[in-house]
N, C-alpha and C positions, 0 to 999 in steps of 0.2 A: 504494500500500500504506500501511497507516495503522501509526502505533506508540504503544505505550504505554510505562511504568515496570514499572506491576505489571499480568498478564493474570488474573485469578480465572474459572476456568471453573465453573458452575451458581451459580443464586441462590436457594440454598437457605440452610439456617440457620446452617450454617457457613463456607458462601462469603460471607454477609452480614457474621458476625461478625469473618473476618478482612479486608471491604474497610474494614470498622469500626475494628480495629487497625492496621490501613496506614494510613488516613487520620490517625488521632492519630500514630503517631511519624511518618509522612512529610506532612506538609500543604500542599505544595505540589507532592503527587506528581501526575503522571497515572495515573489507575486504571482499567482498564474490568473490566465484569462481563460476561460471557458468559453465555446463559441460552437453551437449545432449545426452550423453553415460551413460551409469549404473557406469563407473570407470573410473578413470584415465587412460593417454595413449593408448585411442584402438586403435587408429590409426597410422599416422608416429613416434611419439616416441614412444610404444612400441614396433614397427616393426625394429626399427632402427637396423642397425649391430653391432653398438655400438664403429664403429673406430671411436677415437679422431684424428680430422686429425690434421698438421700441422699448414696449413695457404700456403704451398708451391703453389697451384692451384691461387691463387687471385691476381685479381692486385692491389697493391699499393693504397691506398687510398681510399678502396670500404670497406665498412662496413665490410665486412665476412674476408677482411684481418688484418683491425681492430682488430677487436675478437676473429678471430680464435684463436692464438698460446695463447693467456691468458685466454679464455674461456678453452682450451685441459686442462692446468695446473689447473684450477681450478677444472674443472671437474673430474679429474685424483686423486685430493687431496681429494674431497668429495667422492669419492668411496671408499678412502685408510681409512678414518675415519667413514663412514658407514659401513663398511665391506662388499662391494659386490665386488664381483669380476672382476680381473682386469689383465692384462700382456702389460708391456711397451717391444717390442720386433723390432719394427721399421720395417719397409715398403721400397720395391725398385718398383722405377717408370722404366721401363723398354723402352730403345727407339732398336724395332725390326729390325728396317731398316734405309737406310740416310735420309728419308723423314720423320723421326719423331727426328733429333738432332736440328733442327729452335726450335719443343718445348722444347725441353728438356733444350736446354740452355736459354730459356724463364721463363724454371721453375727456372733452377738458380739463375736467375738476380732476380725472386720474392723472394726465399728465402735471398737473401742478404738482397734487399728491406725491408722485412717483418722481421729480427732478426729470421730467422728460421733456426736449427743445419741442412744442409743436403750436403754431399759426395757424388764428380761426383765420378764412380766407370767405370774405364777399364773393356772390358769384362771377362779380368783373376782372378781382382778382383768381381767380380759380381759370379764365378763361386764358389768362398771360402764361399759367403753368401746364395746364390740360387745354386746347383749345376746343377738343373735339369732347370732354366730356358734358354730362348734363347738367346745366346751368342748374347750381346753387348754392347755398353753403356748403364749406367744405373747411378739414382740418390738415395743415400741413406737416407730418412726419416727418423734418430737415435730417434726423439720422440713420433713418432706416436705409441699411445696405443690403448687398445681395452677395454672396460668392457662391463659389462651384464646392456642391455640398459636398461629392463624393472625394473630388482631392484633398477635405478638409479632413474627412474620414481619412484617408489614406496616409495623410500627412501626421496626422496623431495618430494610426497606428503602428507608423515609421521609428515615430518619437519614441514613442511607449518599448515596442521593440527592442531597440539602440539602449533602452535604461537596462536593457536584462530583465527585465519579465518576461517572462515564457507563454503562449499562444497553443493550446489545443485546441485545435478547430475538429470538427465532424464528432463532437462529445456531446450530445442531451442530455440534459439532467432529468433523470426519472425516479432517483428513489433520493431520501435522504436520511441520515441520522444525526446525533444531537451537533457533532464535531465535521461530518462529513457527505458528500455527496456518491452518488455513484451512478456515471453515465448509461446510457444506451450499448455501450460497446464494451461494457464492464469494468470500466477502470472507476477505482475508487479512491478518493482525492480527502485526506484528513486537514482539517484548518483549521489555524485558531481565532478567525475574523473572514468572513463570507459576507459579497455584498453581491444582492442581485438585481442585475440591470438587463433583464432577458425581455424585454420591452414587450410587446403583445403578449408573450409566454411567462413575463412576470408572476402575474397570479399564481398559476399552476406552481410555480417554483416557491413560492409562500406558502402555498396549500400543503406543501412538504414536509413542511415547519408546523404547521397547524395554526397558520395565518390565513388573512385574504378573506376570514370568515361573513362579512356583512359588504362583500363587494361580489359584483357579479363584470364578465365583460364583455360590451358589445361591440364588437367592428364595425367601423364604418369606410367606406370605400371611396376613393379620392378621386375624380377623373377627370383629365382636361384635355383640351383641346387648345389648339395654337392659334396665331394669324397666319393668313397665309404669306408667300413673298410678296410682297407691294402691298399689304395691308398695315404692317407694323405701323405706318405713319397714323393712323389714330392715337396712337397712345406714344406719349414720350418716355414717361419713365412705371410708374405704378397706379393704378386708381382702385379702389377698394371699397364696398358698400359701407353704411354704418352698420354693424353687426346686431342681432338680436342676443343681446347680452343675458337671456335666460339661458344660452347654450353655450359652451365653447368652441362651436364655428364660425369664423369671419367670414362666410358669402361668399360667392361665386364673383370674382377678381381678375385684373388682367396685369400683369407683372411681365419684365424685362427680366430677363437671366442676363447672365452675366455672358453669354456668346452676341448677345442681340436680339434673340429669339422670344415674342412675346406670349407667355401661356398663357391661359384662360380658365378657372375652372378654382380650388377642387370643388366636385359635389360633395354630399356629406350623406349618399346612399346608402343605409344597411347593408353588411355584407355580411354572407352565410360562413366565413369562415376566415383565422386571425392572417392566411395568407392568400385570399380567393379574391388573387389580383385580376382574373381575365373569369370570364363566364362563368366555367367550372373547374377552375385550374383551384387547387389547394382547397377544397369543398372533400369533407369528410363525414360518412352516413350518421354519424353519433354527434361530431362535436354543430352539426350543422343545424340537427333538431333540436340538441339545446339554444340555439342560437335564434331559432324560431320559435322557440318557446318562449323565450325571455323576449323578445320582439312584441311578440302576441300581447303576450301583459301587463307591457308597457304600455302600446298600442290604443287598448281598451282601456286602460286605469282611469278613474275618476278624472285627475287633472289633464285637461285636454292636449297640452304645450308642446308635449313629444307628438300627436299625433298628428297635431300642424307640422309639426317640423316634416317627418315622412309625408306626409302628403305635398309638400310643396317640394324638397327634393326628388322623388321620386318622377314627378313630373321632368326632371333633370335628364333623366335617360334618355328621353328624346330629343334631337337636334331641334326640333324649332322650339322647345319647353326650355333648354339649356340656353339659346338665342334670347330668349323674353329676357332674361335673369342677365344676359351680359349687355345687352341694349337699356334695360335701365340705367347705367353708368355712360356705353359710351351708342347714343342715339341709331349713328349712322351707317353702324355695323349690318353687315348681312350676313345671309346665310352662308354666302358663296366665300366670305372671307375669317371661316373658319373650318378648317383642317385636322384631319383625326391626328393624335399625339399619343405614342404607345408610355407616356405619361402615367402613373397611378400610382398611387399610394394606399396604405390602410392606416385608418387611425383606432387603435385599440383602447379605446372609451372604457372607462371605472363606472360602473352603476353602482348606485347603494342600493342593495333589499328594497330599499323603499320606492323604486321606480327612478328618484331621483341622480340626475347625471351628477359625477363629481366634478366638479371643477377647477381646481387646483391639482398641482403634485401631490402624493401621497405615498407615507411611510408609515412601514409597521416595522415591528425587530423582536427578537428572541435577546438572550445574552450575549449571544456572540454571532448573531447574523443579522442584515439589514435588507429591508426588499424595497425599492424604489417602483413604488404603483402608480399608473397614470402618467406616466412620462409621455406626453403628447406636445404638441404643439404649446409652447414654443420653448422645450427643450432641447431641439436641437441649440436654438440662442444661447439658452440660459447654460449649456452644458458646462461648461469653462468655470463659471461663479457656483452652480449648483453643486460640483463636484464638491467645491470647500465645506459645503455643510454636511453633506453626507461623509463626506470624512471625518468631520467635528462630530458627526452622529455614533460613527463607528467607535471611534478613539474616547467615546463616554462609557463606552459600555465597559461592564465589568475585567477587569481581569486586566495585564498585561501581556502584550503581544513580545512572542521571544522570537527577537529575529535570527534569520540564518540559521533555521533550521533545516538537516540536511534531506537531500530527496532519496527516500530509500530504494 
């Protein structure tokens, strides 16, 4: 049996950023990363779009606005001295009608709240920055950047690497005991500090623990579509609805990447399964029923909020349904100048029992294990700053970590 200091389950963007903060305050730890993938990021961080957001979306006092605006900056600096690419060009949050200025001046008071740079903008001014979008108020985002998600990944797995931690990739964690895990492929891995950042498969890795108890989780499925070539001149840099801030989705948007290329999209479609990227790809007969279970009685509960939500996504599936939703922003758009984008994502959504979506990051811990729940948007951002608490998290817990322990 082999043993480590620190166990970090998934290598994704936040299991990367915190063997990143292990390695600096412990440098002579043993680290290993666990990862059920052949590589780094196959999943939401390297799908990501790669906007660093503000922190303007959050309320006051919730983890993600915590993080947000110091994680962007961090994240923003570590691309500038990796060399992956990158464009700080700023973001307008667009309110289309009177029924969306309650948010928008919601968003205001967050950005004071939270130390974030953002400009109410008149619609005469909104016309000098967007010319083609829908005349109205609108909030100026002056630091929201974008980079190339997946070299970002790459580049901190580069890093992490180079510090000597060690990388077992094609390892699932399936079983666990009080000290240790043991994969799919029977290797079993002793630790005296396990952090899990196995991001949609999170849960399941707390359930092992005899966590995760009062969460349930639903995917939801990302999909976009692009402009086509000679359309991008609509948009110059970002335009973004005002969000329905019962949910934590931001709307159906149209953003620059950092090649030039402008996407459209995501939807926020239920999917039947935490990796049923394409129709029936990653859809499994057990875990899908539950998935449709827990839909259904959402679906039907008392408070109606989720059933608006599907209902007006779903309507998304469709080209001219997915059109309505991006012509609110920018008018002049048609059909013809929008392009399929094998583009998508999943976002693996925290439910509480009570039908109600979580909203924030979320942590639960044993003595000597920590599980990072709900890592969604805008974690990729915040990974960098997020990292430091979940280490501050681990490093409370009982006991002292004896490093350089050796691998038997």
């Amino acid at each position: 049996m082999e043993s480590t200091d620190f166990l970090i389950v998934g290598a994704g963007i936040v299991g990367l950023a915190v063997a990143n903060e292990l390695r600096r305050r412990h440098p002579k730890a043993n680290i290993v990363v666990l990862e059920k993938e052949t590589e780094v990021g196959c999943h939401a961080s390297g799908r990501n779009s790669g906007v660093l957001h503000s922190g303007i979306y959050y309320s006051p006092g919730t983890l993600k606005a915590k993080f947000c605006a110091e994680g962007a900056r961090r994240m923003l600096a570590f691309a500038k001295e990796n060399g992956v690419a990158h464009r700080v060009a700023g973001k307008v949050i667009l309110a289309v009608g009177p029924e969306d200025l309650p948010g928008l001046e919601r968003l205001e008071q967050n950005a004071k709240a939270n130390g974030i740079r953002a400009v109410r903008l008149s619609a005469q001014t909104l016309m000098e920055i967007e010319p083609h979008a829908t005349p109205g108020e609108a909030i100026h985002c002056l630091d929201t950047a974008v980079v190339d998600a997946p070299a970002v990944v790459q580049a901190l797995a580069e890093k992490v690497e180079l510090s000597g931690t060690r990388f077992f990739f094609g390892e699932e964690v399936i079983e666990a005991e009080e000290t240790a895990v043991i994969t799919r492929s029977g290797r079993k891995l002793k630790f005296e500090k396990m952090i899990n950042c196995a991001g949609a498969h999170a849960d399941k890795v707390a359930r092992l623990f005899g966590l995760a108890k009062d969460h349930i989780l639903v995917p939801f499925k990302g999909l976009y579509w692009k402009l086509r070539n000679g359309a991008d001149h609509w948009v110059r840099e970002s335009i973004y609805p005002v969000p329905d801030l019962n949910f934590p989705f931001l709307g159906i948007h149209l953003t620059r990447g950092v090649g030039g290329d402008v996407y459209v999209g995501p939807t926020a479609i239920p999917a039947f399964g935490r990796e049923n990227y394409g129709l029936l790809e990653g859809i499994t007969p057990g875990e899908s029923a539950q998935i449709m279970g827990r839909l259904t009685k959402m679906y039907f509960q008392k408070d109606p909020t989720f059933r608006r939500l599907v209902n007006r996504e779903m309507g998304h599936y469709v080209k001219t349904g997915f059109l309505k939703a991006v012509q609110r922003l920018v008018p002049a758009l048609s059909v013809e100048d929008l392009v399929p984008s094998n583009k998508v994502g999943i976002r693996p959504q925290l439910v509480r029992r009570t039908g109600e979506l979580e909203m924030d990051f979320h942590m639960e811990q044993t003595d000597n294990s920590l599980h990072v729940l709900n890592a969604i948007s805008p974690a990729f951002t915040c990974s960098l700053a997020f990292a430091e608490k979940i280490v501050d998290e681990v490093e409370r817990q009982g006991g002292e970590v004896k490093e350089e322990v050796k691998v038997a």
